[in-house]
C-alpha positions, -999 to +999 in steps of 0.1 A: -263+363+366-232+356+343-215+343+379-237+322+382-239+311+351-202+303+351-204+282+386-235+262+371-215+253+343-184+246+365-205+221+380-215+198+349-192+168+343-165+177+318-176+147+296-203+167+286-181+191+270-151+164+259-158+158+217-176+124+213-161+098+194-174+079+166-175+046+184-161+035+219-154-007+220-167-011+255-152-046+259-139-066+237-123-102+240-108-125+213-100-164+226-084-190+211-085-225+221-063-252+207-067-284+214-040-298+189-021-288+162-052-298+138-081-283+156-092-253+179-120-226+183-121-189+183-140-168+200-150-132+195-171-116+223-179-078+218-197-048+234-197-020+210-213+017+213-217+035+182-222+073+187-226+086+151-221+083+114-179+084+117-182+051+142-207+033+120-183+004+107-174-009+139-203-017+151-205-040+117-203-075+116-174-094+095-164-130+098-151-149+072-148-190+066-130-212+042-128-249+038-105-252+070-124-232+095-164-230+099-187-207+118-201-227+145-219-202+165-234-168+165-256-142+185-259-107+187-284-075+197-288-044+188-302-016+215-310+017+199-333+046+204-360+025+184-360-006+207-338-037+212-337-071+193-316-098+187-300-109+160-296-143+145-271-165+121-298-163+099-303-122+096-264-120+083-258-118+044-235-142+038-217-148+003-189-172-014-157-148-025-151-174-051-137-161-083-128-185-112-133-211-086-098-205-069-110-189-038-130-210-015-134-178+013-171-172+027-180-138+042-209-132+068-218-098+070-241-078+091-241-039+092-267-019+118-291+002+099-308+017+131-309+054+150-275+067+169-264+062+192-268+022+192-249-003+210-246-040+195-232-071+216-223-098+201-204-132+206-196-162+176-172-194+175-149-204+146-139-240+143-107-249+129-109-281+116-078-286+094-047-272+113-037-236+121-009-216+108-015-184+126-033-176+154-058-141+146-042-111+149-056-089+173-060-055+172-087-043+189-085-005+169-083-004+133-094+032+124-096+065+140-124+081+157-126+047+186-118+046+221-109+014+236-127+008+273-111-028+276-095-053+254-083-086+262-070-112+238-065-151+252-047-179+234-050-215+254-029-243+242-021-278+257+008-278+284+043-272+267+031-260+231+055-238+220+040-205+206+059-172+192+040-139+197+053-101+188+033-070+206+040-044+219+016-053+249+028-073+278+023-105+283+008-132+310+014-168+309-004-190+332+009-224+335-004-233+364-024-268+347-027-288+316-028-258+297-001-228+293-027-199+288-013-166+274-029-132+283-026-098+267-044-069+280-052-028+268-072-004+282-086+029+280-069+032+245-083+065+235-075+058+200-056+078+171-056+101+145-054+096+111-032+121+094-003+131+068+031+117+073+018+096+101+036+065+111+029+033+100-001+017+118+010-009+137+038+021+155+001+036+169-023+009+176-020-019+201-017-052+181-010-088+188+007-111+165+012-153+171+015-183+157+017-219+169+054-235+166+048-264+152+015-262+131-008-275+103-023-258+077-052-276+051-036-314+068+000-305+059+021-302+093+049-280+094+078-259+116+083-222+117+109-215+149+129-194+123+126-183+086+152-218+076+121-240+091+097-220+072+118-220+040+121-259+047+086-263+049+074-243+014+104-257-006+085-289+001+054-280-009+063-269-042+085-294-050+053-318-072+038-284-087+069-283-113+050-307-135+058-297-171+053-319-197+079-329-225+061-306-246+061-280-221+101-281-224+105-282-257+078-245-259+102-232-233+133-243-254+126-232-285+114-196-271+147-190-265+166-207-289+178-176-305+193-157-276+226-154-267+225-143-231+211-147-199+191-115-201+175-119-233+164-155-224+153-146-193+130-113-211+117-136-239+102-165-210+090-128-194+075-118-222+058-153-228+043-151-188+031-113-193+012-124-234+001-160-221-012-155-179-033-129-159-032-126-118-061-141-104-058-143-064-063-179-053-069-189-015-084-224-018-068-250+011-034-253+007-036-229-018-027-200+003+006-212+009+015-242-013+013-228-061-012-249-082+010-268-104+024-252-137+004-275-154-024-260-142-010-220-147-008-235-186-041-255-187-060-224-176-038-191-181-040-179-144-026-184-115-017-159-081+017-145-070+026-180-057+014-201-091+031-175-114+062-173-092+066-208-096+054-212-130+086-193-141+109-205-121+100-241-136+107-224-169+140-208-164+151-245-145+141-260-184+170-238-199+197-237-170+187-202-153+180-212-116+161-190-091+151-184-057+112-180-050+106-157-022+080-145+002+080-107+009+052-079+026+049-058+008+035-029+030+062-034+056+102-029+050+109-041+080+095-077+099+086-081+132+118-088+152+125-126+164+093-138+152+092-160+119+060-169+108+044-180+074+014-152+081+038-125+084+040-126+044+015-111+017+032-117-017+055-139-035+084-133-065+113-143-078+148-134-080+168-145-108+211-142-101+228-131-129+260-148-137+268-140-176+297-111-181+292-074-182+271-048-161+247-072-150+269-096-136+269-103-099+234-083-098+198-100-092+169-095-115+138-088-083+107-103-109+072-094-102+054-125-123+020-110-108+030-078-136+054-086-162+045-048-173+071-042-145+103-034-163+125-062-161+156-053-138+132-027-118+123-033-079+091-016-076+076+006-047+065-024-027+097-042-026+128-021-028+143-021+007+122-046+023+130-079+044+122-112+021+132-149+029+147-169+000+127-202-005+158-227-010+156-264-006+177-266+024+154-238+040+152-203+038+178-172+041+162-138+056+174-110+032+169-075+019+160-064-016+179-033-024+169+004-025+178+029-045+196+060-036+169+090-023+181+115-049+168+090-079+130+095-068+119+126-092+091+142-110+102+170-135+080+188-160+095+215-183+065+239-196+059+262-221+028+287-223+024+309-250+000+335-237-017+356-265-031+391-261-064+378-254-058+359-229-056+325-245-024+306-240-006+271-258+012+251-231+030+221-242+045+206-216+074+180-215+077+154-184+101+127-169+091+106-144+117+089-128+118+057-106+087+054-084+070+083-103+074+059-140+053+030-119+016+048-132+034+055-167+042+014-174+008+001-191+002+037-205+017+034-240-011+001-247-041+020-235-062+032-259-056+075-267-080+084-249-075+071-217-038+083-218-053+119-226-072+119-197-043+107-174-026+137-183-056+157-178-056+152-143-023+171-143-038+201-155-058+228-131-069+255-156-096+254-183-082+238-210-092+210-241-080+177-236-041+169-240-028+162-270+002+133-268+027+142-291+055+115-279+056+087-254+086+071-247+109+048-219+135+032-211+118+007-196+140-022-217+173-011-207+186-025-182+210-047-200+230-012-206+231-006-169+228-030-148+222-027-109+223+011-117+191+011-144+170+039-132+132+036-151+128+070-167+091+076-188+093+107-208+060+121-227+054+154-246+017+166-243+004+198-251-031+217-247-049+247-252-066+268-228-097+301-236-091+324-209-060+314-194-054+349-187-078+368-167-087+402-186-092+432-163-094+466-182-057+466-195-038+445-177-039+403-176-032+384-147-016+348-156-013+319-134+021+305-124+013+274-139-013+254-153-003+224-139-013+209-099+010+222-079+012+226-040+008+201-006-022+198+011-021+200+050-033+185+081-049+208+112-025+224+137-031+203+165-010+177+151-015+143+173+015+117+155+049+120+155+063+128+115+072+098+091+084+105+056+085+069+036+108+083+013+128+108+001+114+121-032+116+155-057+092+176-075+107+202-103+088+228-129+102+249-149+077+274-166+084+294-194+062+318-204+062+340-229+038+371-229+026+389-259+044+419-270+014+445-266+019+437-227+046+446-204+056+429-173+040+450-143+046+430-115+061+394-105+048+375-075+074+369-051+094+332-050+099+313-017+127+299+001+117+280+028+132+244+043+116+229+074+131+197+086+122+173+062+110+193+031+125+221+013+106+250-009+122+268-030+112+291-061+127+311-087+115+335-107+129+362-131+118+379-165+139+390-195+123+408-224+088+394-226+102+359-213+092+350-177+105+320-162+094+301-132+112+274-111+095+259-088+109+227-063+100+207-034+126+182-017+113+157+010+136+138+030+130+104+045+130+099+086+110+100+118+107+133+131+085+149+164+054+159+159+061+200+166+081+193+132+047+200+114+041+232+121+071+242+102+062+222+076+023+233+075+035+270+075+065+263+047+037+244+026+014+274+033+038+296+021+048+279-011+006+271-018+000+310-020+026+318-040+015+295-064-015+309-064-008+342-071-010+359-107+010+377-123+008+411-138+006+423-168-002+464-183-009+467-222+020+492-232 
């Protein structure tokens, strides 16, 4: 019987027994037709099946409009285990994205509310009517849990129309007629996993990105062979939106009137942005590309990354301080290779040279006008060590904005616990966030006590009251001291205490490590990417605690030493008198590594979890 068991079930196709995926896109093709450098349609024709809950959003519908493109065509149908209908223009929820009347973006939306498995097919046109900057970007596989059957994107332009593309596909140009017709092609992509430490997406997922030559955007024709075209063509654009008045100049004047350098006029017109603007993200027409007048920044107090931007650079022009505007992603360090484009971009800044004498001298001031909170002098998380272009009037210069050295990134707390002989313990803990770490620390001191007590809160893991803040403090205005080599450092002193921080059996307690979160999560063993480690960073505690003196020290868990490629555990720990004291520190170190290069670090992280975990010991004398 159990032989033939085994046979029968040796006969069954192994896709029975292969894990179903949340969705599998069983064709999908993405066309775009230009027929000049102010108009084209494209086309999105899709077969979708959607297996269960985890593949649910891809068989949703999302296509969004503005003033320079328009939906002209849609259908769609839906076959589930209830029946099969169609679906029309009319069934999607459609909605303007407009907000303070500086986004003109409409959004049709359709999501399937029917039994799994389901398969929708579905096929609409988008009309561009007012030029085109950027073709879409395909990529056919955005999240995990898809398969990929066949792909196929398509981008037709008249005869000798210079495009630029960057995939990692290969492509095929026909031009064989009037048209040069480019062809890029995937299949059976079985899709990815999204895990820890995993490489950046566009490394995993096959993508397409392209963009006419010569283009138009909202009527405005342009050039972007290279970034000195593109920097050409958005020096020009801003060049009417520096529109302040006489009374504009004299404000700007007399804010600074009193300051003797560079720095401190360039703070005080910061200062003025951060008290006198908000952000608001504005995508109407030209908009996307081209900043509303400062005029308009003034008249209604906001204005995007591009309007803001701007909007100081016109006032540091006013009192002799000239700058260079500049276009940055801020998600990517690193732009595609030989291929400029104006939608490779997602932010815009400023940077400010500083000329005057002393420290700063020489350096640049990297000025997120979207934050003024930012310290001045500080290049944040989403810009240190990336690619920008300079906007200058004779076109623009492809650059980098500096890192900082790995060893600067750090998270130190120093902790105290008082542990009584009931159990009950005092912590107050002192912490220094340093460089990236200070980022969620800037807007603290202005929020109101309460919400800064429950920041801290999230910090602790054992029962406690809420944290008391004793003393906030930064060094978040001195960069004039320093220079290029200002490191933002936020220090606060917070304190809590905790009923039964000490477990009571019989006559011995059994006391944490530490109260505060400590440890790494980890990913399953079967680990499908290879490693990336975005930056090198430190975490250090030191614990102190001091145990009552009816209690003796009856046993110490035991510290950890281990280093895997790219992250090091370590741990200390030693008692003197009635004084424990607890090191603990993890070191990551930035790189690609293989993918076997996790199980070392899943078992080292193991390792260092469980001793954190553990208690220790102590017998009433």
């Amino acid at each position: 019987m159990k032989k033939l068991l085994v046979t029968l079930l040796l006969l069954l196709p192994a896709s029975l027994f292969a894990q179903e995926v949340g969705a599998e896109i069983l064709n999908l093709k993405e066309t775009f037709d230009l027929k000049s450098v102010a108009n084209g349609t494209y086309t999105v024709n899709a077969k979708i099946q959607v297996n269960k809950e985890s593949g649910n959003s891809e068989g949703r519908i999302v296509i969004v409009t503005d003033s320079d493109r328009s939906l002209s065509s849609f259908s769609a149908t839906i076959t589930s285990p209830s029946g099969t209908r169609k679906i029309k223009k009319s069934d999607l929820e459609s909605r303007a994205l407009a907000r303070e009347l500086a986004d003109d973006v409409y959004l049709y939306y359709y999501q399937p509310n029917v039994p799994f498995p389901y398969t929708i097919e579905y096929e609409y046109s988008i009309y561009y009517k007012r030029g085109v900057s950027t073709f879409p970007t395909f990529i056919p596989v955005r999240s995990e849990d898809v398969k990929l059957v066949k792909g196929e994107y398509v981008i037709d332009v008249p005869a000798g129309f210079g495009i630029q593309y960057s995939s990692p596909l290969e492509v095929k140009l026909d031009k064989s007629g009037v048209r040069d017709v480019y062809t890029w092609k995937v299949e059976n992509y079985e899709g990815f996993t999204d895990e820890s430490y995993m490489p950046r997406i566009f490394t995993v997922v096959p993508y397409v990105y392209a963009s006419p030559i010569n283009f138009m955007y909202s009527k405005v024709e342009g050039k972007q062979g290279d970034w000195k075209e593109i920097g050409k063509w958005l020096y020009e654009l801003q060049k009417d939106t520096w529109d302040l008045s006489a009374a504009d100049v004299e404000k700007v004047r007399s804010l600074v009137k009193d300051c003797s350098t560079q720095y401190e006029k360039i703070k005080v017109l910061y200062d003025y942005l951060r008290l006198n603007t908000r952000y608001e993200s504005i995508q109407l027409g030209i908009g996307g590309y081209k900043p509303f007048e400062c005029s308009k920044v003034i008249r209604t107090g906001f204005g995007d990354c591009k309007a803001l931007s701007n909007y100081m650079k016109a006032m540091l022009h006013v009192i002799g301080i000239e700058s260079d505007y500049y276009i940055v992603h801020t998600d990517k360090p690193d732009l595609e290779k030989n291929y400029a484009s104006v939608g490779q971009m997602n932010h815009a800044m400023l940077a400010v040279p500083i000329t005057d004498e002393g420290v700063m001298k020489g350096d640049t001031i990297w000025m997120e006008c979207t934050n003024p909170n930012i310290p001045l002098g500080y290049r944040h998380d989403n810009i240190a060590g990336h690619q920008v272009v300079l906007i200058k009037e004779d076109g623009g210069v492809l650059t980098r904005c500096g890192a900082y050295p790995d060893s600067l990134s750090m998270m130190r707390n120093d902790v105290k616990v008082m542990v009584s002989s009931t159990g009950d313990a005092q912590v107050s803990v002192h912490q220094s966030a340093y460089l990236d770490f200070s980022e969620s620390l800037i807007s603290l001191p202005q929020r109101d006590p309460k919400d800064q007590s429950r920041f801290f809160a999230r910090e602790i893991i054992v029962s406690s009251n809420e944290p008391k803040i004793i003393k906030m403090e930064n060094n978040f205005n001195d960069y004039p001291k320093y220079g290029r080599a200002f490191v933002p450092c936020a220090k606060t002193d917070f304190s809590f205490e905790c009923r039964n921080y000490a477990e009571s059996n019989g006559d011995r307690l059994f006391i944490p490590l530490t109260p505060l979160k400590y440890g790494f999560s980890v990913d399953r063993g079967d680990r499908k990417n290879p490693v990336h480690v975005s930056s090198s960073v430190s975490y250090l505690d030191s614990i102190v605690i001091v145990v009552p003196p009816t209690y003796e020290i009856e046993s110490l868990p035991k510290a950890v030493n281990v280093d895997c490629q790219w992250a090091d555990f370590s741990s200390t720990i030693k008692a003197e008198g009635s004084v424990i004291t607890v090191i603990l520190s993890v070191k990551t170190r930035k790189g690609d590594y293989p993918k076997e290069s996790y199980a070392k670090f899943r078992t080292a992280a193991r390792k260092y979890n469980n001793m954190c975990k553990a208690k220790i010991v102590l017998k009433r004398k």
